[in-house]
C-alpha positions in Angstrom: 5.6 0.1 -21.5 4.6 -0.6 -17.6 0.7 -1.2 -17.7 -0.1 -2.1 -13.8 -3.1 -4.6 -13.7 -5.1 -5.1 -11.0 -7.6 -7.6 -10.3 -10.2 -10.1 -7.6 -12.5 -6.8 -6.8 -16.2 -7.0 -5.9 -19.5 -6.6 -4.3 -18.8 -8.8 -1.0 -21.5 -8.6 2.4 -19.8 -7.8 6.0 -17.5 -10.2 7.1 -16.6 -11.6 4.1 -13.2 -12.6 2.2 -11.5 -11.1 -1.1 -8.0 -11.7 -2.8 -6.9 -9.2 -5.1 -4.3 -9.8 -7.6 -1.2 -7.1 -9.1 0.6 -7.7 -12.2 2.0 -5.7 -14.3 2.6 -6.2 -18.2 5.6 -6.3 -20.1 7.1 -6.2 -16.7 8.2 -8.3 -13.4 7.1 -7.0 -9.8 9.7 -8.8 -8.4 12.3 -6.3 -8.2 10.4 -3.5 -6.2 8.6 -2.3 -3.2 4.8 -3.2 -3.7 2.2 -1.5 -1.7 -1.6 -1.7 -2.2 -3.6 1.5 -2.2 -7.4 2.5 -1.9 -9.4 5.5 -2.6 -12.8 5.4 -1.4 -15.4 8.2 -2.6 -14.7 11.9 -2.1 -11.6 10.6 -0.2 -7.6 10.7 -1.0 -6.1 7.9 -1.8 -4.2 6.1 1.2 -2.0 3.2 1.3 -3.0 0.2 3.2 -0.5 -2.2 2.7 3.2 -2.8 1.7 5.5 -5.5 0.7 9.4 -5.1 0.5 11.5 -7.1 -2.2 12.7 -8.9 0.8 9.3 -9.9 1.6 8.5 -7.6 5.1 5.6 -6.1 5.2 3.4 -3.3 6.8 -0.5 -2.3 7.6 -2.4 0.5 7.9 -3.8 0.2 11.7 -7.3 -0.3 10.1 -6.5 -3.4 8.4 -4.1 -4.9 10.6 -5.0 -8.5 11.6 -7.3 -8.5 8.2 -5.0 -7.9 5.3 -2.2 -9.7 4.1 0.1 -8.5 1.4 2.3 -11.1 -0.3 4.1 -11.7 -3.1 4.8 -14.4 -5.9 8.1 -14.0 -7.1 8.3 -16.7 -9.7 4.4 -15.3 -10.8 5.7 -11.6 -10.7 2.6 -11.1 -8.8 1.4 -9.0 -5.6 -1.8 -10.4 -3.6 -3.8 -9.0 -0.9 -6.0 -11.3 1.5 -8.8 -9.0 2.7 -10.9 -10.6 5.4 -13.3 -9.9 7.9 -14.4 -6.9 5.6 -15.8 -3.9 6.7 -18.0 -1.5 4.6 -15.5 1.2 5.2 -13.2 -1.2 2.9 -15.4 -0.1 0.4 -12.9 1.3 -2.1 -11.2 1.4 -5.7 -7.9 -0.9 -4.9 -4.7 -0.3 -6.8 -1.1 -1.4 -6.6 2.1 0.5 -7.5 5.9 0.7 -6.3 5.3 3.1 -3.1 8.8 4.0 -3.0 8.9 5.7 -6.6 5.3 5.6 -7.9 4.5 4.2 -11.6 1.6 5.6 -13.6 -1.9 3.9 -12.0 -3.9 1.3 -13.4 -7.3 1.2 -13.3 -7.7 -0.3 -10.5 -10.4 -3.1 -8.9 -13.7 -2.1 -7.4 -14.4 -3.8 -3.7 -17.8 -2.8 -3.0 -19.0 -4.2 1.1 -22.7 -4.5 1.8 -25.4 -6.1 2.7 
């Protein structure tokens, strides 16, 4: 059974740096379209960043410049860079195939403040 597991979240000031990690159990990434997602507090969730199997990849206009979305194909794993973070980044971060969504993970907490 696909189990999506997300990880690298956490309380980080202005400015600062996280990598998140997506794996998924039982399973290889490697195959499918990757995109990293965020739902903030009383807001829908939004993508932010997307990876194809060939390895292009696309930003939201808010992170552009300060994400970057790659991918590890002999891990199986998905990353995403975040730097110069904003407290507006503040979010629950989750991966899935964003062409033909699995079920969610829990997700990783990324909590900006000072």
């Amino acid at each position: 059974q696909l189990q999506l597991v997300e990880s690298g979240g956490g309380l980080v000031q202005p400015g600062g740096s996280l990598r998140l990690s997506c794996a998924a159990s039982g399973f290889t990434l490697d195959y499918y379209p990757i995109g990293w997602f965020r739902q903030a507090p009383g807001k829908q969730r939004e993508l932010v960043a997307r990876i194809t199997t060939d390895k292009e990849t696309d930003y939201l206009d808010s992170v552009k410049g300060r994400f970057t979305i790659s991918r590890d194909n002999i891990k199986g794993a998905v990353y995403l860079q975040m730097d110069s973070l904003k407290p507006d980044d503040t979010a629950v971060y989750y991966c899935n195939n964003y062409a033909d969504t699995w079920s969610w993970g829990q997700g990783t907490q990324v909590t900006v403040s000072s």
